[in-house]
C-alpha positions as CSV (number, residue, x, y, z in Angstrom):
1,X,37.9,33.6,4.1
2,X,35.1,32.0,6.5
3,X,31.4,30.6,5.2
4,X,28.6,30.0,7.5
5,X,25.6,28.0,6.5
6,X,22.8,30.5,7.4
7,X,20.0,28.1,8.1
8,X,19.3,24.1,7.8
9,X,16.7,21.9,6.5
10,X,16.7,20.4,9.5
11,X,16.9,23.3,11.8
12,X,14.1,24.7,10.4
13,X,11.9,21.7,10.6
14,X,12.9,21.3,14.5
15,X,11.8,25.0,15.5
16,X,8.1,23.2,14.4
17,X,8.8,21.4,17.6
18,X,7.7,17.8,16.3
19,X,7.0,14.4,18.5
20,X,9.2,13.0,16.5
21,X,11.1,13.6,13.2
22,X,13.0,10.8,11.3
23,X,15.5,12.6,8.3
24,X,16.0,8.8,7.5
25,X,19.8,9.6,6.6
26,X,21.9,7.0,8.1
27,X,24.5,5.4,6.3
28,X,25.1,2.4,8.7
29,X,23.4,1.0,11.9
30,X,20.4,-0.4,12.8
31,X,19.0,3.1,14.7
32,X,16.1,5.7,12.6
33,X,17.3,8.4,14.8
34,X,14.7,10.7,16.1
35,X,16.1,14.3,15.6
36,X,13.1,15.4,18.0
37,X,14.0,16.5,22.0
38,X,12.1,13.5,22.5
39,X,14.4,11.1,21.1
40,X,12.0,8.2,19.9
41,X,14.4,6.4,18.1
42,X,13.1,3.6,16.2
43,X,14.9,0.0,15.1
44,X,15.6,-1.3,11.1
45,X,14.1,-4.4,10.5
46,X,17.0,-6.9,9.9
47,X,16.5,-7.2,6.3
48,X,14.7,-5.5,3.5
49,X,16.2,-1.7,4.3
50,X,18.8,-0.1,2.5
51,X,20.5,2.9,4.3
52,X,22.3,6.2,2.2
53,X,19.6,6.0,-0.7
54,X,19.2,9.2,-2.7
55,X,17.3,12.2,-1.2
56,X,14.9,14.8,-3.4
57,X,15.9,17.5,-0.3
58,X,18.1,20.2,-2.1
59,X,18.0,22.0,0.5
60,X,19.6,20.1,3.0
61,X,23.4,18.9,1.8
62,X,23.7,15.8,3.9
63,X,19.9,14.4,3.1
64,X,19.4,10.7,2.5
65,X,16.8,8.3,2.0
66,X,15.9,4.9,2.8
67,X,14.8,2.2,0.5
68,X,12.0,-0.5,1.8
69,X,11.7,-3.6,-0.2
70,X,7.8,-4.1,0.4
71,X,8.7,-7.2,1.8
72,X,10.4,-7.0,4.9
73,X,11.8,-3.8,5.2
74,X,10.4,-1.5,8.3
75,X,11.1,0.5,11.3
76,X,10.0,0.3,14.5
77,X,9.5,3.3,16.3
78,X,10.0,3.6,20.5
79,X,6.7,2.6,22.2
80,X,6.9,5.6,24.0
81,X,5.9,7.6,21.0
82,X,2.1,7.8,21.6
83,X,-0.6,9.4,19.6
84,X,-3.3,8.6,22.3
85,X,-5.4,11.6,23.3
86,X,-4.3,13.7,20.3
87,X,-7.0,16.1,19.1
88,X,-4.6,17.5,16.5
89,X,-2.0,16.1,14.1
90,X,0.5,16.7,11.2
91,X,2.8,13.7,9.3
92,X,5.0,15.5,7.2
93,X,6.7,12.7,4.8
94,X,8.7,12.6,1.2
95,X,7.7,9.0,-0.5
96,X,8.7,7.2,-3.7
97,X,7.7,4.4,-4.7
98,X,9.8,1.7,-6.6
99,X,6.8,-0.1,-8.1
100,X,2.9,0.7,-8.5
101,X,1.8,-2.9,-9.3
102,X,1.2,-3.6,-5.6
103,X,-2.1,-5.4,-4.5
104,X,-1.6,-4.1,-0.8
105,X,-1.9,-1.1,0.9
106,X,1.4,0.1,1.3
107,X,1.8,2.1,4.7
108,X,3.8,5.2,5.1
109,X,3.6,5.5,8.5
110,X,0.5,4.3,11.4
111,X,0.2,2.8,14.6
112,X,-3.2,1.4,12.9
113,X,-5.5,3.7,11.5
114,X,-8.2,0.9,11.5
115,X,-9.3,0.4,14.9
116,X,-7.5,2.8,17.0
117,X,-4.8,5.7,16.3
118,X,-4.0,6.7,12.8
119,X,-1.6,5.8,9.1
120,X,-1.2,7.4,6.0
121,X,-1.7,4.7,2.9
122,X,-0.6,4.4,-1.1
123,X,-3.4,2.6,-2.4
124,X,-3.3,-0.4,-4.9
125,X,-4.7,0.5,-8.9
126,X,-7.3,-1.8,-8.1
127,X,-9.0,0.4,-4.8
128,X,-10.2,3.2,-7.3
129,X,-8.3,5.8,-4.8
130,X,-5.0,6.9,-4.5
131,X,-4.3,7.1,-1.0
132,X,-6.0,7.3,2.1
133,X,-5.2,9.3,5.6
134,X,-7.2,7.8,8.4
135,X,-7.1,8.5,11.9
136,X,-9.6,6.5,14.5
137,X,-11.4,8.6,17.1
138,X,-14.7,6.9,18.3
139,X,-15.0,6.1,14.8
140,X,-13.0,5.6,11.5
141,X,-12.2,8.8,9.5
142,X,-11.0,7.9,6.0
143,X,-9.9,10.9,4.1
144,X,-9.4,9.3,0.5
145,X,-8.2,11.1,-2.7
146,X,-7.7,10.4,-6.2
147,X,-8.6,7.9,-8.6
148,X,-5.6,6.6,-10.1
149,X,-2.5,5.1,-8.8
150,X,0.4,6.7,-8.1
151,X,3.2,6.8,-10.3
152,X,6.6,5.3,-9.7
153,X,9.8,6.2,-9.4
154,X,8.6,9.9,-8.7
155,X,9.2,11.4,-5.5
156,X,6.2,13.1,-3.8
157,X,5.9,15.4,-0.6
158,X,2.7,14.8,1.5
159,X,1.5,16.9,4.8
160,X,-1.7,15.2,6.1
161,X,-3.4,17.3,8.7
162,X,-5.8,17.9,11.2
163,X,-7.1,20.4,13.2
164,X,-9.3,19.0,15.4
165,X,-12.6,19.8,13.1
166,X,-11.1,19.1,9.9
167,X,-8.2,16.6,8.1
168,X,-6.5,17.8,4.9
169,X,-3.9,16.1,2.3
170,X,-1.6,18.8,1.3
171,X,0.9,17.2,-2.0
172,X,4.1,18.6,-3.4
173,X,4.1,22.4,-2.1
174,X,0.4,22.7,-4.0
175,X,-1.5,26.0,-1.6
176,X,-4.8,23.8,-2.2
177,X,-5.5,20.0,-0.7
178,X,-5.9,17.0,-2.8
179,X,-8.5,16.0,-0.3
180,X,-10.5,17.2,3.3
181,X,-12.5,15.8,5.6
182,X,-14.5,16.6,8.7
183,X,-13.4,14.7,11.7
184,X,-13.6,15.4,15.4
185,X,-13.0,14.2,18.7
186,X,-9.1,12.8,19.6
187,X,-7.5,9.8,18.9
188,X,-8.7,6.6,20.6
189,X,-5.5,4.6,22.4
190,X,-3.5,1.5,20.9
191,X,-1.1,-0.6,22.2
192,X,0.7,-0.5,19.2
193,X,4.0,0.9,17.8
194,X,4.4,3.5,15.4
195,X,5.5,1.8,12.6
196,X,7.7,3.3,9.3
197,X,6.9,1.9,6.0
198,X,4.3,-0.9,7.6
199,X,1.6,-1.1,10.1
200,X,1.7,-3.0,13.3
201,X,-1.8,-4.4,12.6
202,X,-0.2,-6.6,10.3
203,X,3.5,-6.4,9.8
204,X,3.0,-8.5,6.9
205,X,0.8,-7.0,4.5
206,X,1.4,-3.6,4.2
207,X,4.7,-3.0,3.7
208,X,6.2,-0.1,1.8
209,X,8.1,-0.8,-1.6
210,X,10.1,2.2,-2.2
211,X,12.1,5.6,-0.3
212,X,11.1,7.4,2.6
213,X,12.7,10.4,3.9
214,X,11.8,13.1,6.0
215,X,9.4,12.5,8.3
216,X,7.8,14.6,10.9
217,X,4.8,13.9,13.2
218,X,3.8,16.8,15.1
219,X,1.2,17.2,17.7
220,X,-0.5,20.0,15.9
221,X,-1.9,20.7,12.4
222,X,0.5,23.0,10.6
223,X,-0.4,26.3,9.0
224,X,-0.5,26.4,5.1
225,X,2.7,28.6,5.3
226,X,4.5,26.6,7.5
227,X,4.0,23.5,5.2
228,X,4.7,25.7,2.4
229,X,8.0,27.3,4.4
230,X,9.1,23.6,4.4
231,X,8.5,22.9,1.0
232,X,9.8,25.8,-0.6
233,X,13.4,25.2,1.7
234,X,13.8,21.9,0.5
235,X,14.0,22.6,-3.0
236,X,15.9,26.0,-2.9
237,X,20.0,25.6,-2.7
238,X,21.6,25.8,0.7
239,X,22.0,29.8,1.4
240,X,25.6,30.1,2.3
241,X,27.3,33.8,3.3
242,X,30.9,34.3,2.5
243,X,33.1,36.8,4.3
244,X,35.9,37.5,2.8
245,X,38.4,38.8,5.4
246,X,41.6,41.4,4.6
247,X,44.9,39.5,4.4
């Protein structure tokens, strides 16, 4: 009797061909391995991670999380994943956060966002939004949604993208954004590192408290159905074939 696993989480996400993509499922070590041909690894802070958390992926058997303290917990990604130059963009992430009484700006993931390149932000119940995607061309673009905080201990999946006209917050498989904005032009150059649950602006103010898992930059904005594709795998069962042979 032989099984074969008939397609991964993870192989599917890779034929997307991403600049980088981060399962986040170690279970020792201090490497973020970078699933990507490119191999950006990035480095755990010394303190404030958590490897082998929980993962919300059901479809992929061997998912993990990691947990960030929102204190000193981080990654640092290889400074030779650049987002200079881009004139389109998709950063696939699942995120939960452990609190929602936060008076920062949590980060999901950025290189800055304010002044040059781009991050993806939980905001604090005292902003009036709920999160903000910002990339920096010649200017700012600050797509915002919501009004309310978001809730803890509740696992979301986010796709911000960007086309090259347009940025858009997809949320938790739903076929319509939470947000759009026009925006145009590429992204302006910083010497900075991409950056996992912080922002190398200021490593100490916007760190993450909670799980991150999954994430996926790509140098492209992904289609509706591809986000949806990715959605709709990670919550459906792995598909396994069983052939029985004759004794």
């Amino acid at each position: 009797m032989t099984f074969k696993l008939t397609d991964s989480y993870n192989a599917q996400n890779l034929r997307l061909t991403p600049a980088a993509y981060y399962p986040l499922n170690e279970r020792s070590g201090t490497t973020a391995f970078d699933l990507s041909k490119n191999g950006y690894n990035a480095t755990y802070a010394a303190s404030g991670v958590t490897l082998a958390q929980a993962s919300p992926l059901k479809g992929d058997p061997n998912a993990l999380s990691v947990l960030f303290d929102g204190s000193n917990g981080d990654a640092n990604c290889s400074a030779s994943l650049s987002t200079a130059g881009w004139t389109s963009f998709t950063l696939l992430a699942w995120f939960r956060l452990s609190n929602n009484t936060f008076t920062n700006y949590p980060n999901i993931m950025g290189n800055d966002g304010n002044a040059a390149g781009f991050n993806v932000v939980v905001a604090p119940s005292s902003d009036g939004s709920t999160a903000y995607f910002n990339i920096f061309t010649t200017v700012k673009n600050s797509l915002s949604y919501g009004t309310t905080v978001l809730a803890a201990n509740t696992w979301f999946y986010s796709a911000t993208t960007w086309d090259g006209t347009t940025m858009k917050w997809y949320q938790n498989g739903n076929t319509t954004p939470v947000g759009s904005l026009a925006a145009s032009g590429s992204i302006a150059t910083t010497a900075n590192h991409v950056y996992i649950g912080n922002n190398p602006r200021d490593t100490t103010s916007y760190q993450f408290p909670g799980n991150l898992a999954g994430l996926m930059l790509i140098q492209r904005a992904l289609t509706l159905d591809e986000i949806q594709a990715i959605w709709h795998k990670s919550q459906a069962a792995p598909a396994w074939i069983g052939v029985v042979e004759a004794a």
